[in-house]
C-alpha positions in Angstrom: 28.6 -23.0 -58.5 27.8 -20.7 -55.5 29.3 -17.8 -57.0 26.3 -18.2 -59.5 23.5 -18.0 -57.1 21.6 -14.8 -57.6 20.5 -13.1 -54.3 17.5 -11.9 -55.5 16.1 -14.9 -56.9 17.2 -16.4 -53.0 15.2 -13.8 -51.6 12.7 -14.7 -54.1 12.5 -18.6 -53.1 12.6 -17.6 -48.8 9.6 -15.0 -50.1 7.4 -17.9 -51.9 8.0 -20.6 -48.8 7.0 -17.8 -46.5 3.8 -17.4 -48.7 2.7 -20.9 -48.7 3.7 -20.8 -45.0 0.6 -17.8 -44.5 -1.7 -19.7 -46.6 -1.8 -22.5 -44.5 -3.9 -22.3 -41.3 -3.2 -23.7 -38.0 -4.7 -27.0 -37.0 -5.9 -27.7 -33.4 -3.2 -29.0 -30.6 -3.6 -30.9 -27.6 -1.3 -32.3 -25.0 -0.9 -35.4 -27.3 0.4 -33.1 -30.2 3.6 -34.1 -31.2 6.1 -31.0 -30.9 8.0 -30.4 -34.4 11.4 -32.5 -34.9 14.9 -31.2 -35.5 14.0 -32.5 -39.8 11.1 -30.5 -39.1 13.0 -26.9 -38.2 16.1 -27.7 -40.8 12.6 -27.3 -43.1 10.1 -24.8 -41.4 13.2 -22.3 -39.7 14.8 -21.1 -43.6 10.9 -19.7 -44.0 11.1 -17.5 -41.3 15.0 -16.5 -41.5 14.5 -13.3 -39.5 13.2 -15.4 -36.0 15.4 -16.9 -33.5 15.0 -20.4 -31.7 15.3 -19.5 -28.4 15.4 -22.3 -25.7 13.6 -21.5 -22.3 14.0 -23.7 -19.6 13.6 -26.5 -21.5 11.0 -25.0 -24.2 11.6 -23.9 -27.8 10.4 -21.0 -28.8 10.2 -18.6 -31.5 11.2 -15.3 -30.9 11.3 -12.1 -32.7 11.8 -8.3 -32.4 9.9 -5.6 -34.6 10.8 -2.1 -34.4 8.6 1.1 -35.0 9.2 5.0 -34.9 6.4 5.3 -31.9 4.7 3.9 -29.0 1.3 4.3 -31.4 2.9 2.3 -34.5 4.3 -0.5 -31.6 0.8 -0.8 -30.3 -1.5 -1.1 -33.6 1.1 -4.2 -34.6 0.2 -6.1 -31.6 -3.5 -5.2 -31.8 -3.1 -6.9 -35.2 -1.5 -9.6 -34.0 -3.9 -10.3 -31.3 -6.4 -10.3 -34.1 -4.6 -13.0 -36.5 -4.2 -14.9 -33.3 -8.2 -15.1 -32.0 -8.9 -15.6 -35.9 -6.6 -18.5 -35.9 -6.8 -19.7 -32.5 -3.1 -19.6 -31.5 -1.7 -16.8 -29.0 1.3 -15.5 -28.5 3.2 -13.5 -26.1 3.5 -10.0 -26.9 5.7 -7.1 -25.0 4.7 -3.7 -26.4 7.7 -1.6 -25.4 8.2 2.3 -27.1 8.8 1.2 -30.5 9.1 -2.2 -30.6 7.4 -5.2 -30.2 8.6 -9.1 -29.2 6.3 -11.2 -30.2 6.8 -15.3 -28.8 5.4 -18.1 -30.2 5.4 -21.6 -29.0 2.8 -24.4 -28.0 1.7 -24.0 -24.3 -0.3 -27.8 -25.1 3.4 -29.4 -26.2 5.5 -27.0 -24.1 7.7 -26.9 -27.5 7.4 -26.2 -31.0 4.2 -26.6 -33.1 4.0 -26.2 -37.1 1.5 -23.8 -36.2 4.2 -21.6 -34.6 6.0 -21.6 -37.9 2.6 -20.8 -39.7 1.9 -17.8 -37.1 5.5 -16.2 -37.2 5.0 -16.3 -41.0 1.7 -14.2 -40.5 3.3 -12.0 -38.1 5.7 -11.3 -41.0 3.3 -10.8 -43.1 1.2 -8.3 -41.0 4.8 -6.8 -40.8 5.3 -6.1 -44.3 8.9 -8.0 -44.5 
């Protein structure tokens, strides 16, 4: 059966979840938030295949590297980002290197995982162009 699958129409499905994923906006968080569970990643994570769940000191976080041909290009991303994030209310960390960008997103509220991190590294994708 697997040697059926067609990549492209994969690509295809990850492409169409990432969509609804950047349609959806994020919703407010407090301290009494509930951070996502492990069902929740196994779900939210295959969305956003290109991020990495990082653990630090105790926190999950998602964490991914873009890479540009300039300091310029590196520094218009994150001024795009930090746009998406005021609209949506939900900020990141950002380190604008010489042609690249990490951009970090987890809850400061939960010290964890949110939905709305899922929803936000989705945009960042999207703002990308992946």
């Amino acid at each position: 059966m697997l040697g059926s699958i067609n990549v492209t129409n994969i690509k295809l499905v990850i492409k169409k979840m990432v969509e609804q994923l950047t349609q959806r906006q994020c919703t407010a968080c407090t301290g009494d938030s509930s951070p996502v569970s492990e069902e929740d990643i196994k779900q939210l994570k295959p969305q956003i295949p290109d991020w990495k769940i990082e653990d630090e000191n105790g926190q999950l976080r998602l964490v991914r590297t873009y890479e540009f041909s300039n300091f310029k290009k590196a520094l218009a991303f994150t001024q795009k980002i930090g746009d998406k994030a005021e609209e949506e209310g939900h900020h990141p960390s950002l380190l604008t290197e010489w042609g690249k960008v990490t951009v970090i997103w987890w809850t400061h509220a939960i010290n964890g995982l949110h939905e709305n991190d899922f929803i936000m590294a989705a945009k960042t994708d999207q703002i990308a162009g992946d």
